[in-house]
N, C-alpha and C positions, 0 to 999 in steps of 0.2 A: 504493500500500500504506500502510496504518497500523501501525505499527510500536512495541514496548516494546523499548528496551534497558536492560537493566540491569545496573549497577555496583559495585563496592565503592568505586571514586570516580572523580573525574570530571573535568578539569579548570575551575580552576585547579590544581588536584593537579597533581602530578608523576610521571611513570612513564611506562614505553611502553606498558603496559595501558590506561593512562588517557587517552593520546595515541590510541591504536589507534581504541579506540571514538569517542572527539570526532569524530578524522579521517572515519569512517565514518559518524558521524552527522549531520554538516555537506556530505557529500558527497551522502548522498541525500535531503535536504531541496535541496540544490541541483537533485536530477533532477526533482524536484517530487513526493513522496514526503513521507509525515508521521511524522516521528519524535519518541518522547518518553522521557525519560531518568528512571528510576529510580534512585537512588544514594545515599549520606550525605554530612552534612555535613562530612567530614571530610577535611584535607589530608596526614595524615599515620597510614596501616596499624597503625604501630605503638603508639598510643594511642587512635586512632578518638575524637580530641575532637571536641565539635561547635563548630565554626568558621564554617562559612559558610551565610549565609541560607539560607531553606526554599524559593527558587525562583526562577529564573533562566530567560531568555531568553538565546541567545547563537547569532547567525551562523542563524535560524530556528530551534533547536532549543531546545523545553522543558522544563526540568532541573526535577525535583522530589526535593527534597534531605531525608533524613529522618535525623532523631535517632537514632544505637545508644549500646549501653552502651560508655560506655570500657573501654579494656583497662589496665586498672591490674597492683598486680603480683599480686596475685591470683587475676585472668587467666589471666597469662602462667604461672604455678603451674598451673594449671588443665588449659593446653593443654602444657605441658610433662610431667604426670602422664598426660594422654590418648594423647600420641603414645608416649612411655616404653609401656606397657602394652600398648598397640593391636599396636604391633611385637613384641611378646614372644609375647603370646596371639594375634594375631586375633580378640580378642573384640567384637563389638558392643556393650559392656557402656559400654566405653571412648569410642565416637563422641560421645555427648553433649558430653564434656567436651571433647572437638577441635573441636565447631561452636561450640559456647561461647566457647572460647578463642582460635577463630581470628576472629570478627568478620566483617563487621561485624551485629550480631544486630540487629536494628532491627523493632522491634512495629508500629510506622506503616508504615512498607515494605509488612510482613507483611497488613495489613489494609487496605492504598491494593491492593495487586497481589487480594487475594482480591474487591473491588468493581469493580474497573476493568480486569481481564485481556481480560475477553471481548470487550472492544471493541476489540481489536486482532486483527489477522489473523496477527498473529507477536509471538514473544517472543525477544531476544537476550542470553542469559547471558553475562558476560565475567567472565573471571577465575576460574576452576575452583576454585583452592586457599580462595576465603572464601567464608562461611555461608551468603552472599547467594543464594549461584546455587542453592542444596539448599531454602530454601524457596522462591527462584523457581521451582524447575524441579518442584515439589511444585504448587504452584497452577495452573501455567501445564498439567499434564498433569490435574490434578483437570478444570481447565474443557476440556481437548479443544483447546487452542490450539497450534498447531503451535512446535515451541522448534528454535533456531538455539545451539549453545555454542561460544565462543571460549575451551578450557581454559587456552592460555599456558602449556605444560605444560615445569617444569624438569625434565627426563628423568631425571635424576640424582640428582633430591631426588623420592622415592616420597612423599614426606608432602606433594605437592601435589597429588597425585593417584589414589590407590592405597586412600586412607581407601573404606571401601564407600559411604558415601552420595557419595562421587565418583564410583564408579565408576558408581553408577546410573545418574548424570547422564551419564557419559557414553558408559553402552551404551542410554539409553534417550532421549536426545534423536533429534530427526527427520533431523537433519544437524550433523557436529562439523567447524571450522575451524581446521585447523592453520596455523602457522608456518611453517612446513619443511617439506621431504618427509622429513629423517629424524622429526620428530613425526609427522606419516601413518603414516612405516612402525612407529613403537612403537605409535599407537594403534591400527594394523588388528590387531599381536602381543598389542596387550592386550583384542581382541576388538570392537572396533569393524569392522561389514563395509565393506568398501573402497568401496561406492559409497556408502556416508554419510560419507566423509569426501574433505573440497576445501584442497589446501595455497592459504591466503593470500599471509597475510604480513602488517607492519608495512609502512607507506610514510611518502613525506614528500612535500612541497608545492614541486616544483622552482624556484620562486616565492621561497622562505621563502628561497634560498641563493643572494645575487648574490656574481658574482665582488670578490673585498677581496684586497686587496695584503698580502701575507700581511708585507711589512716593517713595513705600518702597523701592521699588528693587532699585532707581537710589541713598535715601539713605544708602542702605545697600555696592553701588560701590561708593558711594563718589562722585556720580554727582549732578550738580545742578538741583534740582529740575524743573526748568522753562525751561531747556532747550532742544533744540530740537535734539536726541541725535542719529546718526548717527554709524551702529552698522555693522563693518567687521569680520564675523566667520568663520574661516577657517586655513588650513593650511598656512603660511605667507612667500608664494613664490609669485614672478613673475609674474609666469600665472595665479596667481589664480586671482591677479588684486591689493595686496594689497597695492602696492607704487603707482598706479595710485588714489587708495583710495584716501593714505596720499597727494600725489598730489591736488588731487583736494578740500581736506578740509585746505591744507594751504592757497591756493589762495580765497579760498572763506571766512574766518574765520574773515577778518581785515573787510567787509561788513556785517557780521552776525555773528554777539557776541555772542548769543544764542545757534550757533552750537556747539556741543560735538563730539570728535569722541572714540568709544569705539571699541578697538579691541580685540579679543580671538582666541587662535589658539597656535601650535605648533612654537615652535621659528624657523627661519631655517639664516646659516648666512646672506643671503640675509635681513631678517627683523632685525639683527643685525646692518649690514651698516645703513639700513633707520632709524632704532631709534637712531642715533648717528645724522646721516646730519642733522632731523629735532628735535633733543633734546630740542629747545627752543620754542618750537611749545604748545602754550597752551591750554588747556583743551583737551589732548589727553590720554583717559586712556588704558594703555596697560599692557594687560596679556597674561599669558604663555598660556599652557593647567590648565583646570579649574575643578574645580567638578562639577557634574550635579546640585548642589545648583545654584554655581556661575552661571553655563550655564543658567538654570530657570531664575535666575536675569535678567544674558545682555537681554535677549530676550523680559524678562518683562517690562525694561528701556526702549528701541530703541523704536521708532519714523521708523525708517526705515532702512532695513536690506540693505547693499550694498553690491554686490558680483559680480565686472567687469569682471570674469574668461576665460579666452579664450581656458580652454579645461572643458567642464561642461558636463555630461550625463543627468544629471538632475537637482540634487542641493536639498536635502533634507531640508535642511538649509529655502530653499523659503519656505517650507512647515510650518516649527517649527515657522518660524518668523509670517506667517500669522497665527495660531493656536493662537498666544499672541498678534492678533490683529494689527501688524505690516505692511506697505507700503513694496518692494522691491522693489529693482533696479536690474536687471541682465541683462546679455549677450543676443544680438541681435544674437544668433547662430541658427539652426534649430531645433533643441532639444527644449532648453528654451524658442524659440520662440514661440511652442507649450503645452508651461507648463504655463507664463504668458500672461495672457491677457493686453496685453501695452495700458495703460490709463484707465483702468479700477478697478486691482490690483497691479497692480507696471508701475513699466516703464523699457522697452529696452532701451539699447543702444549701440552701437560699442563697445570691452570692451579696445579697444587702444585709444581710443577720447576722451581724457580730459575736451575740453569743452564742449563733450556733457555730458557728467558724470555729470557735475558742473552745466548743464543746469536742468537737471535734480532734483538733490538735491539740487537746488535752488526753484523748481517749488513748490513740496514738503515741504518746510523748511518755506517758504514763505504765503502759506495754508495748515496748519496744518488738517482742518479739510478736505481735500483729502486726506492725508493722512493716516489718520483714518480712510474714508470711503472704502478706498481701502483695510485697511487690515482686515475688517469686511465683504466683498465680498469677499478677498481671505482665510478665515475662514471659512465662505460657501462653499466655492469650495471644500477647502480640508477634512470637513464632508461627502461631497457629492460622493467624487471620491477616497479619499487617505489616506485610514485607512485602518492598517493590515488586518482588517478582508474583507475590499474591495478586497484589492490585492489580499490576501487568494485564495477566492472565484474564480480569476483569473488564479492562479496559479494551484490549488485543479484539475478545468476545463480542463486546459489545459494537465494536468498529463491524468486525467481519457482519454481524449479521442487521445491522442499521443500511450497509452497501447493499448486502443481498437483497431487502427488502425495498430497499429504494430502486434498483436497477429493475425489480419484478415489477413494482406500480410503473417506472417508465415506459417499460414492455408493453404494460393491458395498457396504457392511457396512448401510446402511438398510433396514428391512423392506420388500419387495416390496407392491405394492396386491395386498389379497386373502389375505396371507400369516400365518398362525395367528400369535397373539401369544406 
């Protein structure tokens, strides 16, 4: 097969969007399979600078990386007025200003994908929530090319999904690839038919994660060794949960001395304010973005990955943490709900409820050895379900029989020989 996938970014980015699709694209260029990546050049959603070269080779796969407009704060005015309105009214009126404002808009994109669609036998939207995918999936169904979409859908946040030019996309693509089976069951509720939709999933490269001494790794971050060490990975916003984190480890720190908390992730001002209020807050080690060494470490340290996020499609992070024999804590949403088994490998919780948070990572903190047991079941799990070459197989599947199926309706819908025009 020849293959377009297309991105909002792409790695070196960061995200498990952006991991998602690499992982898949390296995977079936490895089956011997031709894949080529549409994306920007951007490493970072949130301003969509352009950053990195116009084209790339990496692991077989060829990245053609195109220029969009920044989102300055104009922008972000822009999609903020869009969504404000959209939700009041339902008016169409308002769409413009959300595709605008969500990014990444890219004219070259727009005009590489309208000259060069048709030479592929499939097209793979990722990432529902940006612009990208409404004029991919605009081109891709003008030329009759069969489309594949990856929405990554936050269940909980409607404005990733719910805007109507989303929704075209994703009652009108040929085949939709969820996450989870609770993403399956909202998108069959939000009108998607059940047999165009295949739960996935994110995976990871069992490869990528050798067993480390997890004494080394806590003294290679400067932790103590004996302690029980509580580990937030992620971007260091809001919603992702990280001040309910530091929340709930100040309150519980002056009962259990032994707790650490290690956090990694992107700065953002938000995590500026909070390392300032809680400055005097001790044994909290906090870093920026990290090398995949240092990442190897946290993960190798933790005791137990926390991640209260209240907009989550998935959470690869749960995966990587149990892979290095790790407990989680994640969001009681319908997604995660159907990725953790609560009380089994990690535990749910509200991801706005402090004390249950704290209930939680007390339970854990307290029996060490559930905690352990849990991330050795959720190590299991993810051999068993969520390895690239798993997903692969998923993906590969879905390709092959989205073609057959589209090639057979173009077959019955061709004029007959003989047949009035």
């Amino acid at each position: 097969m020849k293959v377009l996938h297309v991105t909002h970014q792409y790695p070196p980015a960061l995200g498990g969007s952006e991991r998602y699709i690499a992982d898949i694209s390296e995977a079936l260029v490895a089956r011997g399979h031709h894949v080529d990546v549409f994306t920007s050049r951007s490493l970072d959603f949130h301003t969509w600078r352009n950053e990195l070269s116009g084209f790339e080779e990496r692991n077989g796969v060829n990245i053609t990386r195109f220029r969009s407009l920044r989102r300055r704060g104009y922008i972000w005015r822009m999609l903020h007025f869009g969504l404000r309105n959209y939700w009041r009214t339902q008016s169409r009126v308002y769409e413009p200003f959300i595709f605008i404002g969500g990014g990444p808009i890219s004219l070259g994109m727009y005009l590489a994908l309208r000259r060069q669609v048709s030479h592929y036998d499939l097209v793979h939207l990722n990432c529902l929530v940006y612009s990208h995918v409404a004029y991919g999936y605009a081109v891709a169904r003008a030329r009759d090319v069969p489309i594949v979409v990856t929405p990554h859908l936050h269940i909980d946040q409607p404005q990733t999904y719910a805007i109507g030019f989303m929704r075209k996309v994703l009652l009108g693509a040929d085949h939709v690839l969820a996450d989870t089976e609770g993403e399956r069951t909202h998108l069959i509720n939000l009108g998607v038919e059940s047999w165009r939709v295949t739960t996935a999933g994110s995976a990871i490269q069992p490869n990528d994660f050798p067993d480390l001494d997890r004494q080394l790794c806590r003294q290679q971050l400067g932790i103590p060794e004996d302690a029980f060490v509580l580990l937030f990975f992620g971007r260091k916003e809001a919603y992702k949960g990280a001040g309910r984190v530091v929340e709930a480890y100040a309150a519980l720190k002056p009962a259990h001395p032994r707790l650490c908390l290690l956090m990694m992730g992107p700065e953002t001002d938000y995590s500026r304010v909070l390392a300032e209020r809680y400055r005097d807050l001790p044994d909290w080690f906090n870093y920026g973005i990290v090398s995949d060494e240092a990442r190897a470490q946290g993960l190798g340290a933790a005791d137990c990955l926390v991640l209260p996020s209240e907009g989550e499609a998935f959470g690869i992070v749960f995966l990587e943490a149990w892979m290095m024999g790790a407990a989680v804590i994640g969001p009681r949403n319908p997604a995660v709900s159907t990725l953790i088994d609560a009380g089994q490998d990690g535990f749910l919780v509200d991801p706005n409820n402090v004390p249950e948070l704290m209930e939680a990572i007390c339970a854990l903190a307290q029996q060490p050895d559930l905690a352990r047991n849990m991330g050795r079941r959720g190590r299991k799990k993810v051999l068993s379900r969520y390895t690239v070459s798993r997903i692969a197989d998923v993906v590969e599947g879905v390709y092959v029989r989205t073609l057959r199926r589209c090639q057979r309706e173009a077959v019955c819908s061709a004029p007959q020989a003989g047949e009035a025009s």
